[in-house]
N, C-alpha and C positions, 0 to 999 in steps of 0.2 A: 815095775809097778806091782806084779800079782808077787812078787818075791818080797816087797815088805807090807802088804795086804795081809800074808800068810806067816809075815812073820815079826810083825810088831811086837806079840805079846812078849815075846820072850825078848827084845830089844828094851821094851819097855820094865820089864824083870829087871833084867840086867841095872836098868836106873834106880831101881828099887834097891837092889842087893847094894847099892853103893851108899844109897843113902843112909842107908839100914847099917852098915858096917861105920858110918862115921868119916867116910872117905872121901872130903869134898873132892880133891882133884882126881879123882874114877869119876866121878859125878861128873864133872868138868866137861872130862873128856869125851864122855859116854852121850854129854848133850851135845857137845859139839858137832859129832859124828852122825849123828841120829837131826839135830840142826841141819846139816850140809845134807842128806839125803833129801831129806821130805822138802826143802828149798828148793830143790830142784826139780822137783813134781809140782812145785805152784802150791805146795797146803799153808795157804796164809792165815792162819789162826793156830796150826799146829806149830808151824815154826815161827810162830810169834811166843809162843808157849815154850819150846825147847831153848829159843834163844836169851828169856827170862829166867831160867833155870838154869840155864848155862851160866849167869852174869849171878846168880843168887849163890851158886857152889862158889867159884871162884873167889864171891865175899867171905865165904862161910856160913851165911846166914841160914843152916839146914832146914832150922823150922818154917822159914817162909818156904824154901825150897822143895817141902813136904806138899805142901800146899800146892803150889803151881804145878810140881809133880802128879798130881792126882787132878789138875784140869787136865794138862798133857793127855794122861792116862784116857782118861774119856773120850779126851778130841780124835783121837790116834783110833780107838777102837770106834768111833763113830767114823769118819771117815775112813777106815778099811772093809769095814763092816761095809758098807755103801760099795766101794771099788770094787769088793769079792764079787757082791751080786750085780754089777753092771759088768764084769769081765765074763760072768758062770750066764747070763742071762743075755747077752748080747753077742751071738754066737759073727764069726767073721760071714761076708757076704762072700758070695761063692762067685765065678768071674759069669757065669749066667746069672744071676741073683740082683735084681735090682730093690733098692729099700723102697718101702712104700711110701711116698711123697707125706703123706700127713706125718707118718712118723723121723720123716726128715725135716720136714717144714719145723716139729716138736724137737729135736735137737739141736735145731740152729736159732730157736729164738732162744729153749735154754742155753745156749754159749752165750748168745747176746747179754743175757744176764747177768751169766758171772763176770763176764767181761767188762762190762757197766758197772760194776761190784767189786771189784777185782778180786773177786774170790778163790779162795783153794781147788774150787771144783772145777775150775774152768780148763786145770791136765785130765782130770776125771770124764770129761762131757768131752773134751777133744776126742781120746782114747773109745769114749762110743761112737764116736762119728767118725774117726778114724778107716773101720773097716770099708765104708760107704763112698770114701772120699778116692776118688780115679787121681792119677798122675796128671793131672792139668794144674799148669801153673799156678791157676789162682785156689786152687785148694792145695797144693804144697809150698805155696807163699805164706798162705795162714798156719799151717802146721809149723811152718821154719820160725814165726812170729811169736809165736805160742810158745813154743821151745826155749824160746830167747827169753820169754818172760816181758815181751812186747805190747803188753795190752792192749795201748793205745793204738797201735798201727794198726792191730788183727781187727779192730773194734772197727773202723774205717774199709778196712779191708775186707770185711763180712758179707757187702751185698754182691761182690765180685762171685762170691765164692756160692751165693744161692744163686746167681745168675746159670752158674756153670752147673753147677748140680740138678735145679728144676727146669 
């Protein structure tokens, strides 16, 4: 996750120099690959973007292409932007170090959220809770859920998981 935070720009280059040369299937290929990553981290408005752009080269259509290329462009550096400072600012807890309840309690309704939303951020706010989160079931239940891209289940499975934590 801090490895395409730190390195979208030039991924995102990369889709530029294709469209810029006239090469839909570089284009194609470059969103497909860049598609399958950020899918997997849960960024659901990024990869609703890549996947449109992947389906717009394919046609050939560059000029729309350009277009959703440069929402892309934004989503990508707004949500990385975001992930830098919640990795640089959210240092790991140390195994003496326990999180301060408010600011636990503050992470687990925002997962609530995204999760109700089914939002992108919801690998983002996992990955800050992440550190906090001890080897008990029901917080490596919800990690495994999450992973999977389980929404629904993790959503249900939430109060288990403040149970064990507060």
């Amino acid at each position: 996750m801090l490895r395409l935070a730190r390195d979208h720009e030039a991924l995102v280059q990369g889709l530029h120099e294709s469209l810029k040369a006239g090469q839909g299937s570089a284009l194609e290929e470059r969103a497909h690959a860049l598609k399958g990553l950020i899918g997997n981290l849960g960024l659901t408005a990024a990869y609703q973007q890549a996947q449109q752009l992947e389906s717009l080269a394919r046609q050939g259509d560059l000029a729309a292409a350009e277009a959703c290329l440069t929402v892309l462009s934004e989503e990508m550096s707004r949500v990385c932007s975001r992930l830098l400072v919640s990795l640089v600012e959210s240092p790991p807890a140390t195994e003496n170090q326990k999180p301060d309840p408010a600011r636990l309690l503050s992470l687990l309704g925002r997962l609530e959220g995204h999760l109700q939303n089914r939002e992108g951020d919801v690998v983002d706010c996992l990955e800050e809770l992440r550190p906090w989160m001890p080897p008990l079931p029901a917080c490596q239940a919800l990690i495994g859920q999450i992973e999977a891209f389980d929404f629904d289940t993790a959503l249900e499975h939430l109060p288990l998981v403040r149970k064990e934590l507060l």
